[in-house]
The first five atom37 places (N, CA, C, CB, O) and aatype in JSON, in Angstrom:
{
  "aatype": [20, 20, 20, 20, 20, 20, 20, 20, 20, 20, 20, 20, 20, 20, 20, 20, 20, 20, 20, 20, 20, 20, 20, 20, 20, 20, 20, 20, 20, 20, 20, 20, 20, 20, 20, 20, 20, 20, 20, 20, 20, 20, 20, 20, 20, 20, 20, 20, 20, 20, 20, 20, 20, 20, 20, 20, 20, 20, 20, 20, 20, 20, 20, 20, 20, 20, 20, 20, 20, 20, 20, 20, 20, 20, 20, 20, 20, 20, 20, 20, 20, 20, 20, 20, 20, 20, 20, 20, 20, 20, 20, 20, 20, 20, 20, 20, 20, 20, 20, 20, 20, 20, 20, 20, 20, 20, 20],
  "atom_mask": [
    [1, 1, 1, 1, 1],
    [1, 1, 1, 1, 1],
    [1, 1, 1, 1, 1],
    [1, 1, 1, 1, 1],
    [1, 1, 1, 1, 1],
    [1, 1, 1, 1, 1],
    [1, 1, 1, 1, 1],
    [1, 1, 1, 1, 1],
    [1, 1, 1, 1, 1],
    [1, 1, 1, 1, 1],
    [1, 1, 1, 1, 1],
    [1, 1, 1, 1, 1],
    [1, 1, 1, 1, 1],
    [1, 1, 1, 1, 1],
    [1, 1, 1, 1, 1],
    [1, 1, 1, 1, 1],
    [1, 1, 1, 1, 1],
    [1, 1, 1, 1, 1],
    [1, 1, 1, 1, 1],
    [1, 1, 1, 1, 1],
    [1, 1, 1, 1, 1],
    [1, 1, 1, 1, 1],
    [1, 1, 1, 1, 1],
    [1, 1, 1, 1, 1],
    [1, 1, 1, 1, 1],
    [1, 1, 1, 1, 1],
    [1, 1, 1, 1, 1],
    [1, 1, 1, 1, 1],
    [1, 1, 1, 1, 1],
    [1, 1, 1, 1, 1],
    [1, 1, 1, 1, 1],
    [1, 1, 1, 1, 1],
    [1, 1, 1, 1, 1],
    [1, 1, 1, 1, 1],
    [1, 1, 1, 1, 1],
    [1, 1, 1, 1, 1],
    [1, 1, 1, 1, 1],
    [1, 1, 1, 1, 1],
    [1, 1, 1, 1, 1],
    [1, 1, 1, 1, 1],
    [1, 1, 1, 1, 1],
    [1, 1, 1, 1, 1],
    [1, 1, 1, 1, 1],
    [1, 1, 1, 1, 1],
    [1, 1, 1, 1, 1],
    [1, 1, 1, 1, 1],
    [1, 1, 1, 1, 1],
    [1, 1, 1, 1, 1],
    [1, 1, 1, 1, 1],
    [1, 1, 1, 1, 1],
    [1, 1, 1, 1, 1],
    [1, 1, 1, 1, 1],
    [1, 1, 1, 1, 1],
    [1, 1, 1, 1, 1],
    [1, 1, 1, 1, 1],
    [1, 1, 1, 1, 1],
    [1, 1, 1, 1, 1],
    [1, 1, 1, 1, 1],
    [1, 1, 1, 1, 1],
    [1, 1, 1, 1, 1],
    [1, 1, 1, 1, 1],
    [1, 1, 1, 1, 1],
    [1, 1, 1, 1, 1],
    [1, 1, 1, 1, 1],
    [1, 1, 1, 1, 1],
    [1, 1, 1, 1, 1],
    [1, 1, 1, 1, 1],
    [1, 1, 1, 1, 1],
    [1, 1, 1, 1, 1],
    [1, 1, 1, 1, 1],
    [1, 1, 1, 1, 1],
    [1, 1, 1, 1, 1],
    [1, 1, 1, 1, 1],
    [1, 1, 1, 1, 1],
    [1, 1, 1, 1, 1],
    [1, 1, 1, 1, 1],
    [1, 1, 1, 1, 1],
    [1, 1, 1, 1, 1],
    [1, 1, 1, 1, 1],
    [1, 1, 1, 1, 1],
    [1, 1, 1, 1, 1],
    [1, 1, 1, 1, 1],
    [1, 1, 1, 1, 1],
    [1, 1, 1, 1, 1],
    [1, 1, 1, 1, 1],
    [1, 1, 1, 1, 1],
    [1, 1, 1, 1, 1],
    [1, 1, 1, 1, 1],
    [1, 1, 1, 1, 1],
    [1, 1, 1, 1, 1],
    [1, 1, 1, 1, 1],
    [1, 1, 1, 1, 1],
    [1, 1, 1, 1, 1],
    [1, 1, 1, 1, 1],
    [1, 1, 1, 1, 1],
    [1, 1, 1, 1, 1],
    [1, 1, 1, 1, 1],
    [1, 1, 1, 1, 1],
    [1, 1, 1, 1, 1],
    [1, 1, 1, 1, 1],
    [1, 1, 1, 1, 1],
    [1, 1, 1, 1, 1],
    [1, 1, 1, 1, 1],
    [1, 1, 1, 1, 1],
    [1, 1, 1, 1, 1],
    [1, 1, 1, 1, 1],
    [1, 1, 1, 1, 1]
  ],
  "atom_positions": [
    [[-15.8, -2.74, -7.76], [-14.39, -2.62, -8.05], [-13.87, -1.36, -7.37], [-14.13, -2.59, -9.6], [-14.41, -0.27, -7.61]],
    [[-12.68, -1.48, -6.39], [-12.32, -0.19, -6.19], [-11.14, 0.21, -7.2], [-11.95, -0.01, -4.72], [-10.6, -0.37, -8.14]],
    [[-10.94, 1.93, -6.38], [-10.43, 3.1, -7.22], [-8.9, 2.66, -7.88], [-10.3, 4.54, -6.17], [-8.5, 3.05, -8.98]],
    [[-8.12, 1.72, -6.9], [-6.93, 1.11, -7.72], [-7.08, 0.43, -8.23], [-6.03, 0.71, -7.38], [-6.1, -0.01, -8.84]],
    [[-8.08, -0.08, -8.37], [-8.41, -1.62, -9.38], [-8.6, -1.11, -10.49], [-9.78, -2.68, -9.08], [-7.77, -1.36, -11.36]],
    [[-9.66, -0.31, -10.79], [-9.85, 0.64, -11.9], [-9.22, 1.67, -12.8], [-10.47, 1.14, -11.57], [-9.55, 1.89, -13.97]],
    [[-8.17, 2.33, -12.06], [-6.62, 2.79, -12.17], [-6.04, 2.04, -13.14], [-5.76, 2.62, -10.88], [-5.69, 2.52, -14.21]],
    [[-5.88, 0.68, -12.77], [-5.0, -0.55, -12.87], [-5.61, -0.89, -14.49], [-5.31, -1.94, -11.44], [-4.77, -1.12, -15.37]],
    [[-6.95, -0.91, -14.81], [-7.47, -1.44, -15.77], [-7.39, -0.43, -16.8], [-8.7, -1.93, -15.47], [-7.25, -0.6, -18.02]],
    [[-7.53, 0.83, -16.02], [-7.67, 1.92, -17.37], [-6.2, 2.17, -17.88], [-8.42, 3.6, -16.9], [-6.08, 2.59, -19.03]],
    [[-4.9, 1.91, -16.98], [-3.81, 1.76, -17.73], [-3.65, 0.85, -18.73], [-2.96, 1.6, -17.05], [-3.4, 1.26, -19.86]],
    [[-3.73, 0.01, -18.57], [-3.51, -1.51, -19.22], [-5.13, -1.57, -20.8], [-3.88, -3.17, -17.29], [-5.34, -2.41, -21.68]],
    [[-5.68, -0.64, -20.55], [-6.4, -0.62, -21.92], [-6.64, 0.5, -22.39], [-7.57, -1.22, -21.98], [-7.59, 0.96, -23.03]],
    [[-5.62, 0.94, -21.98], [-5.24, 2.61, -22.6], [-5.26, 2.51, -24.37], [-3.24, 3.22, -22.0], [-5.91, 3.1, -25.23]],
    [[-4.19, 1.44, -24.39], [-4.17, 0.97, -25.64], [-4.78, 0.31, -26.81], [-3.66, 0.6, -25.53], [-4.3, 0.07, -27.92]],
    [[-6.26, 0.01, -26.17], [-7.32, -0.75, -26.48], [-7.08, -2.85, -26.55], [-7.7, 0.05, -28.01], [-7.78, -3.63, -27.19]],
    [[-5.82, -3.21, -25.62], [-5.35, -4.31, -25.3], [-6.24, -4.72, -24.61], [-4.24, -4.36, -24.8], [-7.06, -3.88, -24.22]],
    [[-6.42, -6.13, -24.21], [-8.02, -6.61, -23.51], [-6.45, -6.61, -22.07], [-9.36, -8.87, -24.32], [-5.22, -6.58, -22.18]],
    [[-7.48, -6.66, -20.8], [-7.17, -6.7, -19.37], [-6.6, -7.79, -18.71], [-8.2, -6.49, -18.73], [-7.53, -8.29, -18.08]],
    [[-5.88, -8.25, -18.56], [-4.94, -9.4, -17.92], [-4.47, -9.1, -16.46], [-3.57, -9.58, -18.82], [-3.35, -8.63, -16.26]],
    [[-5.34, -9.39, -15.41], [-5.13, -9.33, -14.13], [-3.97, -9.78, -14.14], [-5.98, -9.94, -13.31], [-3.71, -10.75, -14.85]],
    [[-3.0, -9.18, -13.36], [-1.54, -9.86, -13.03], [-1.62, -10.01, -11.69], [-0.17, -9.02, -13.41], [-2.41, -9.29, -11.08]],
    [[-0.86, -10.93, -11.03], [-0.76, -11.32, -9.29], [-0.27, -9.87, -8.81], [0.63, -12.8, -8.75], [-1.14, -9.38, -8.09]],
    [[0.64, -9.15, -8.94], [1.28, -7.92, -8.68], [0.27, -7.19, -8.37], [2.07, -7.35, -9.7], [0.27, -6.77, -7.21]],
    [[-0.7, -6.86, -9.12], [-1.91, -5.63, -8.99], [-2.73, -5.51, -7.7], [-3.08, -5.86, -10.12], [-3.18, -4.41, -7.37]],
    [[-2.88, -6.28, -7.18], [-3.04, -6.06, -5.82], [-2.45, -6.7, -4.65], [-4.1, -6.15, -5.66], [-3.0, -7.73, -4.26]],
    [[-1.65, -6.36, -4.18], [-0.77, -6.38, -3.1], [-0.75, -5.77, -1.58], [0.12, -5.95, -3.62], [0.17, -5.18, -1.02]],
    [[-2.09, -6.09, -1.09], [-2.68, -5.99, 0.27], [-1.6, -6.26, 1.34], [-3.86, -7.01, 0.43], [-1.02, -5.57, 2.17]],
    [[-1.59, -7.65, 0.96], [-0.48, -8.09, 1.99], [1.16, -7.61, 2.47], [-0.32, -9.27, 1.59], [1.78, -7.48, 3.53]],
    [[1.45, -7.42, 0.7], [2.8, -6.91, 0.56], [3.03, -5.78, 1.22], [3.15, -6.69, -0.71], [3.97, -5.45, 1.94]],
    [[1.7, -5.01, 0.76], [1.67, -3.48, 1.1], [1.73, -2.94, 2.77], [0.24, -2.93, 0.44], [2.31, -1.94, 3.2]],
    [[0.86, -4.04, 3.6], [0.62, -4.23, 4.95], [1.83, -4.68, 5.37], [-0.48, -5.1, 5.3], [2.18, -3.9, 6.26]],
    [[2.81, -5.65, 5.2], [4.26, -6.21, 5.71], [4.69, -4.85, 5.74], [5.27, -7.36, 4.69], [4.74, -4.24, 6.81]],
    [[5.07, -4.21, 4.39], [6.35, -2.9, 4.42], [5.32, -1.92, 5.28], [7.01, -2.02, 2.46], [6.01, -1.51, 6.2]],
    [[4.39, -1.53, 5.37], [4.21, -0.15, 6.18], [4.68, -1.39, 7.76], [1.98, 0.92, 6.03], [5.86, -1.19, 8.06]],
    [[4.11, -2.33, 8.56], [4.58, -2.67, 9.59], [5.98, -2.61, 9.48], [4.11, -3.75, 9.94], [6.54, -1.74, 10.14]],
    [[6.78, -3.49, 8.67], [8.39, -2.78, 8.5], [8.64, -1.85, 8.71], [8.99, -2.67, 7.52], [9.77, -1.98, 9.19]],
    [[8.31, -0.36, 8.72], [8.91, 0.43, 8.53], [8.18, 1.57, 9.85], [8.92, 0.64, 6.96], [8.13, 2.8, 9.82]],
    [[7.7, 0.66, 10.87], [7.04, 0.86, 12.16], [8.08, 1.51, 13.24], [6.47, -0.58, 12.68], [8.98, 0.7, 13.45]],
    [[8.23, 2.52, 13.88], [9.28, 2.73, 14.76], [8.68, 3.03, 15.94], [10.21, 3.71, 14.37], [8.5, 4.24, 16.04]],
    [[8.29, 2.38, 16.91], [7.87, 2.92, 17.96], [6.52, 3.09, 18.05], [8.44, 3.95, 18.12], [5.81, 2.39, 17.32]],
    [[5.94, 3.97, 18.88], [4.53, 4.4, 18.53], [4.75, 5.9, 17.74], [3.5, 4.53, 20.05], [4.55, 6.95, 18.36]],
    [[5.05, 5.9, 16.78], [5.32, 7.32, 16.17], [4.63, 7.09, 14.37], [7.42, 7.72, 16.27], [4.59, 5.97, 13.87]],
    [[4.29, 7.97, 13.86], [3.68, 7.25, 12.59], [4.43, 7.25, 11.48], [2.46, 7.78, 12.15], [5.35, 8.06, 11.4]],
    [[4.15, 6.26, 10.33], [4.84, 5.87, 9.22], [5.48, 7.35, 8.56], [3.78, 5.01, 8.22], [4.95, 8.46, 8.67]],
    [[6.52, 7.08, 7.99], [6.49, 8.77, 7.26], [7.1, 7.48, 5.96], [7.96, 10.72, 8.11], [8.07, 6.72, 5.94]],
    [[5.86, 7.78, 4.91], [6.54, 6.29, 3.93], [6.75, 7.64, 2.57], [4.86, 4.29, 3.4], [6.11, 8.64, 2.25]],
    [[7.75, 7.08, 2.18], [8.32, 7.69, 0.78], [7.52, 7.1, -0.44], [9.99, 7.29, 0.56], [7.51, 5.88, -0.59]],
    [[6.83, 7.93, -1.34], [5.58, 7.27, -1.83], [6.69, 6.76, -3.26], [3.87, 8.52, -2.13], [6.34, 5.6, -3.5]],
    [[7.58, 7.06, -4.05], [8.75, 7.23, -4.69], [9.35, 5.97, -4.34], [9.52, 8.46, -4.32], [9.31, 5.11, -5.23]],
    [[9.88, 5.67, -3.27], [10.35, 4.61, -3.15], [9.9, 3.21, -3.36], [10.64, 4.75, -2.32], [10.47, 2.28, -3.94]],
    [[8.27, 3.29, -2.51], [7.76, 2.52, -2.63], [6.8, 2.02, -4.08], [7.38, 2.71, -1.64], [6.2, 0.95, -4.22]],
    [[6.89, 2.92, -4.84], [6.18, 3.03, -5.93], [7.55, 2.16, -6.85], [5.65, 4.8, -6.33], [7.25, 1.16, -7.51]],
    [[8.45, 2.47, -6.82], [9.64, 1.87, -7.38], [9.59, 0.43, -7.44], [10.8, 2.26, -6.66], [9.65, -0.39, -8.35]],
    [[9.41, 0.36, -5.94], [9.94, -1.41, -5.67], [8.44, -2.06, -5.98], [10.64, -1.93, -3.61], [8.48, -3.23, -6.34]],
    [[7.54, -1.64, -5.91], [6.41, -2.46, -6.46], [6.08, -2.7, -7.86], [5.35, -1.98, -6.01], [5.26, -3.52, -8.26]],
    [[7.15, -1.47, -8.95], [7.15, -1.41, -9.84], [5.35, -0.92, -10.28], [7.89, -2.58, -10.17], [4.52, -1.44, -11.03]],
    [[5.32, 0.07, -9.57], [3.66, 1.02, -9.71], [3.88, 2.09, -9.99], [2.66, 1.27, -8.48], [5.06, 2.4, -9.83]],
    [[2.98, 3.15, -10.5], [2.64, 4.23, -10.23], [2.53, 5.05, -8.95], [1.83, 4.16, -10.67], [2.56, 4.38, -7.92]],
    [[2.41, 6.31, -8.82], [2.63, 6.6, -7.4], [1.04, 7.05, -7.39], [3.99, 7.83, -6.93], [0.78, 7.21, -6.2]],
    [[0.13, 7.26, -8.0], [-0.85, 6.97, -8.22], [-2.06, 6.37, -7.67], [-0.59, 6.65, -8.79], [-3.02, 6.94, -7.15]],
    [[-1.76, 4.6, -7.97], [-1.78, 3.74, -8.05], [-1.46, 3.16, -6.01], [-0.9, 3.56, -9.35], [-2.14, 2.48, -5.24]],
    [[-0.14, 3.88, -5.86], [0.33, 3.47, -4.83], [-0.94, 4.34, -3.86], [2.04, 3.8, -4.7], [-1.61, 3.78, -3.0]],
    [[-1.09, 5.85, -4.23], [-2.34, 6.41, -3.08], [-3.13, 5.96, -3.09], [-2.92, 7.5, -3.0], [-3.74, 5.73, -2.05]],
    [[-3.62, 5.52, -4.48], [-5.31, 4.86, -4.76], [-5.43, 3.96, -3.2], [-5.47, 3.42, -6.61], [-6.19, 4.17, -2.26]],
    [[-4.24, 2.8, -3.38], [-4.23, 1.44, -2.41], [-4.23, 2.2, -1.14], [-2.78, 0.25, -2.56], [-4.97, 1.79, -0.25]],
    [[-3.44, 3.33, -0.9], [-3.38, 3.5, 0.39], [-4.46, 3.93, 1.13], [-2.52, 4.2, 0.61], [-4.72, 3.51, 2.25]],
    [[-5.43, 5.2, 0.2], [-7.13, 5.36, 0.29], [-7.6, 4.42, 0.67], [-7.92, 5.61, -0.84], [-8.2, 4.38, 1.74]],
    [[-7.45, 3.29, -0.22], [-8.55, 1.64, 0.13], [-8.21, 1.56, 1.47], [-8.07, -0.17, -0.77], [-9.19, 1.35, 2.2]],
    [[-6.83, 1.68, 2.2], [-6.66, 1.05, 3.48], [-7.1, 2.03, 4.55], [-5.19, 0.6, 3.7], [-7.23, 1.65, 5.71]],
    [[-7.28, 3.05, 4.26], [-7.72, 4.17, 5.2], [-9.43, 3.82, 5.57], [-7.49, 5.84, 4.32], [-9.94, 3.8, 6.69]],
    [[-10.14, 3.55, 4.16], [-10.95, 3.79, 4.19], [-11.52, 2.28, 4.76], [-11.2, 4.49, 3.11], [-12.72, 2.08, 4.99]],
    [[-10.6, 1.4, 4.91], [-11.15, 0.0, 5.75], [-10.47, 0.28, 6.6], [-11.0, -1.56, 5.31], [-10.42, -0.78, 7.22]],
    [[-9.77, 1.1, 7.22], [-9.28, 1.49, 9.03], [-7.99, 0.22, 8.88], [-11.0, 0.99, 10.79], [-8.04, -0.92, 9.33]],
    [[-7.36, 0.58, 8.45], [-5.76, -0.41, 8.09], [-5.11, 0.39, 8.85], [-4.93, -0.56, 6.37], [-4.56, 0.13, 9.92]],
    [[-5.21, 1.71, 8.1], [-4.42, 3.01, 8.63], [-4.95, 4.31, 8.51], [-3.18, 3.14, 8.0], [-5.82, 4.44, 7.65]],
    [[-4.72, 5.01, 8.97], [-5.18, 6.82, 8.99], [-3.96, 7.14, 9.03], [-6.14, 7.65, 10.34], [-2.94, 7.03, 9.71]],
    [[-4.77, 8.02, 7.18], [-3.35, 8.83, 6.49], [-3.6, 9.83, 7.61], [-3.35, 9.59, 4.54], [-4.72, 10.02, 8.08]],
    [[-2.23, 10.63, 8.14], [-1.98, 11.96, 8.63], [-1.89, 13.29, 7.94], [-0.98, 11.87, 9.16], [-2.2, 14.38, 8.42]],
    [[-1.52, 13.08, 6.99], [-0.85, 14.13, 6.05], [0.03, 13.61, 4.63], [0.22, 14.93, 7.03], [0.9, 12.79, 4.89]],
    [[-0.1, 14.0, 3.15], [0.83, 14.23, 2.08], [1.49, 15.53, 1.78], [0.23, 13.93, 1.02], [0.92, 16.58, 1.5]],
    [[2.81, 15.31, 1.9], [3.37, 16.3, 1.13], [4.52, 15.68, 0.75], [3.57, 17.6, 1.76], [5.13, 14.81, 1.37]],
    [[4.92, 16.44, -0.83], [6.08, 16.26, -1.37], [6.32, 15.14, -1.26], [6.98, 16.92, -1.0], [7.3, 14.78, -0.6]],
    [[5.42, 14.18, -1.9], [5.6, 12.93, -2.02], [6.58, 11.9, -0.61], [6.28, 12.99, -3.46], [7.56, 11.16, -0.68]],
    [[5.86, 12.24, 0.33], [5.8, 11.56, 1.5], [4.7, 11.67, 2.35], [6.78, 11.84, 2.16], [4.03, 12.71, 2.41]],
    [[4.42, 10.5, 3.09], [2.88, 10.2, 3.2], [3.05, 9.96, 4.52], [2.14, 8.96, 2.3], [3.75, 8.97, 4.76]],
    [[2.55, 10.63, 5.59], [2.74, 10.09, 7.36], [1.34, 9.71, 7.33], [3.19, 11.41, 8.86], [0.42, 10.44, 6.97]],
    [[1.24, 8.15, 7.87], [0.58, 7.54, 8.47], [0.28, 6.99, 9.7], [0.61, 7.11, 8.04], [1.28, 6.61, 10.3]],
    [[-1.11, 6.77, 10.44], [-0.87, 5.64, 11.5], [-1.4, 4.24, 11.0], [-1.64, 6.02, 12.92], [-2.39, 4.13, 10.28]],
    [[-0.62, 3.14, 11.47], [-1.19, 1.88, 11.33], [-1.72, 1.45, 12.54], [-0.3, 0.95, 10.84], [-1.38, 1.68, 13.7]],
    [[-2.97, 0.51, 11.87], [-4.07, 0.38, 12.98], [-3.22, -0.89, 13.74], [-5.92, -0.05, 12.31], [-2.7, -1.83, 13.14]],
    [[-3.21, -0.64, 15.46], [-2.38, -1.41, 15.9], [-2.68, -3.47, 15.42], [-2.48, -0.89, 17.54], [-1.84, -4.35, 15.2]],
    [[-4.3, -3.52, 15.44], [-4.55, -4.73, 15.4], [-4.01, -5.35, 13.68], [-6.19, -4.81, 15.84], [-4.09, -6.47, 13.17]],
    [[-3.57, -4.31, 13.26], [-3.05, -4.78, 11.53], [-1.78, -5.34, 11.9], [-2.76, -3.36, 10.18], [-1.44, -6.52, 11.78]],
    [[-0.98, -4.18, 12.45], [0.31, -4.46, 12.8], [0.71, -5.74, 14.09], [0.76, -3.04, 13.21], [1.85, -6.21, 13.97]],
    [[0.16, -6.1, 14.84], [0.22, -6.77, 15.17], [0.11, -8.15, 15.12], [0.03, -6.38, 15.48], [0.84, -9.1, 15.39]],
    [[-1.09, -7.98, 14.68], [-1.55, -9.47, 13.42], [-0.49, -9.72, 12.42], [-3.08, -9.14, 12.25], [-0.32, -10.89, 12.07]],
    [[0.33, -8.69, 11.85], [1.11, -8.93, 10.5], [2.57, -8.92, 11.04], [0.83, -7.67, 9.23], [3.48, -8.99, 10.21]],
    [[2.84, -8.85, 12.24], [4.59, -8.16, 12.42], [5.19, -9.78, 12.52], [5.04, -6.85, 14.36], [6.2, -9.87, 11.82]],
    [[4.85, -11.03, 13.19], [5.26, -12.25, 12.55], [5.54, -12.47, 12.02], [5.04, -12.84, 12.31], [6.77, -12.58, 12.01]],
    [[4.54, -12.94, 10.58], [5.17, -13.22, 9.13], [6.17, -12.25, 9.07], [4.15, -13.08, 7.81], [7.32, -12.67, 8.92]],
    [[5.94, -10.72, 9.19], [7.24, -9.88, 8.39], [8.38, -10.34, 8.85], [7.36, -8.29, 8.59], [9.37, -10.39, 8.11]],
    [[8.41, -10.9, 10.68], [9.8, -11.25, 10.81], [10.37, -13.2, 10.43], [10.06, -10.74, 12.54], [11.4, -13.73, 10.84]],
    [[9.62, -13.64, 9.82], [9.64, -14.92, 9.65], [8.98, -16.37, 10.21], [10.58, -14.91, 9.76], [9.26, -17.57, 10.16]],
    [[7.81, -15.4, 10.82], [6.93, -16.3, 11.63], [7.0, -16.62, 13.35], [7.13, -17.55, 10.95], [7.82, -16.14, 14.13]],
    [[6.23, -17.29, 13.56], [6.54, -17.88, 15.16], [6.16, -19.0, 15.55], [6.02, -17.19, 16.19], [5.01, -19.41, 15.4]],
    [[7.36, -19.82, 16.25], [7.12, -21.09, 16.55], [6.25, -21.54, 17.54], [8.11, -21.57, 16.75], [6.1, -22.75, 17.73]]
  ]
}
């Protein structure tokens, strides 16, 4: 089990409630679309960890845990955190593979 998965579980039985995987809790894909979204050039992500923690309805936490996982399978190499903004590079063969679907596919 990785470090957001575990995150994920120790919230949810904080309360001593049994664990109910929800579809939301891991969001690989989702997570991979918005960093390619938010791609400008060859220059690296500068992602607002706040924002994105919002719209996934996560922790910001939660949101590094996932982003660790992707570093650490070569998705992306974090650059730097501060002040809750996170510059990244995305690995070109992610982004490329994924920038399709984000724009609605190809015929």
């Amino acid at each position: 089990m990785h470090l957001h998965q575990r995150q994920i579980r120790a919230e949810r039985t904080a309360d001593g409630r049994r664990f109910r995987s929800r579809r939301s809790d891991f969001q690989i894909s989702r997570t991979v679309f918005y960093l390619v979204g938010h791609l400008e050039g060859d220059a690296p992500v500068r992602l607002n960890l706040g924002e994105m923690a919002a719209l996934y309805d996560r922790s910001e936490a939660l949101m590094l845990a996932e982003l660790d996982w992707f570093a650490e399978h070569r998705f992306v190499h974090l650059d730097g955190r501060a002040d809750g903004i996170v510059r990244l590079w995305v690995n070109p063969a992610v982004a490329v593979l994924s920038f399709p679907r984000c724009v609605g596919g190809a015929d």
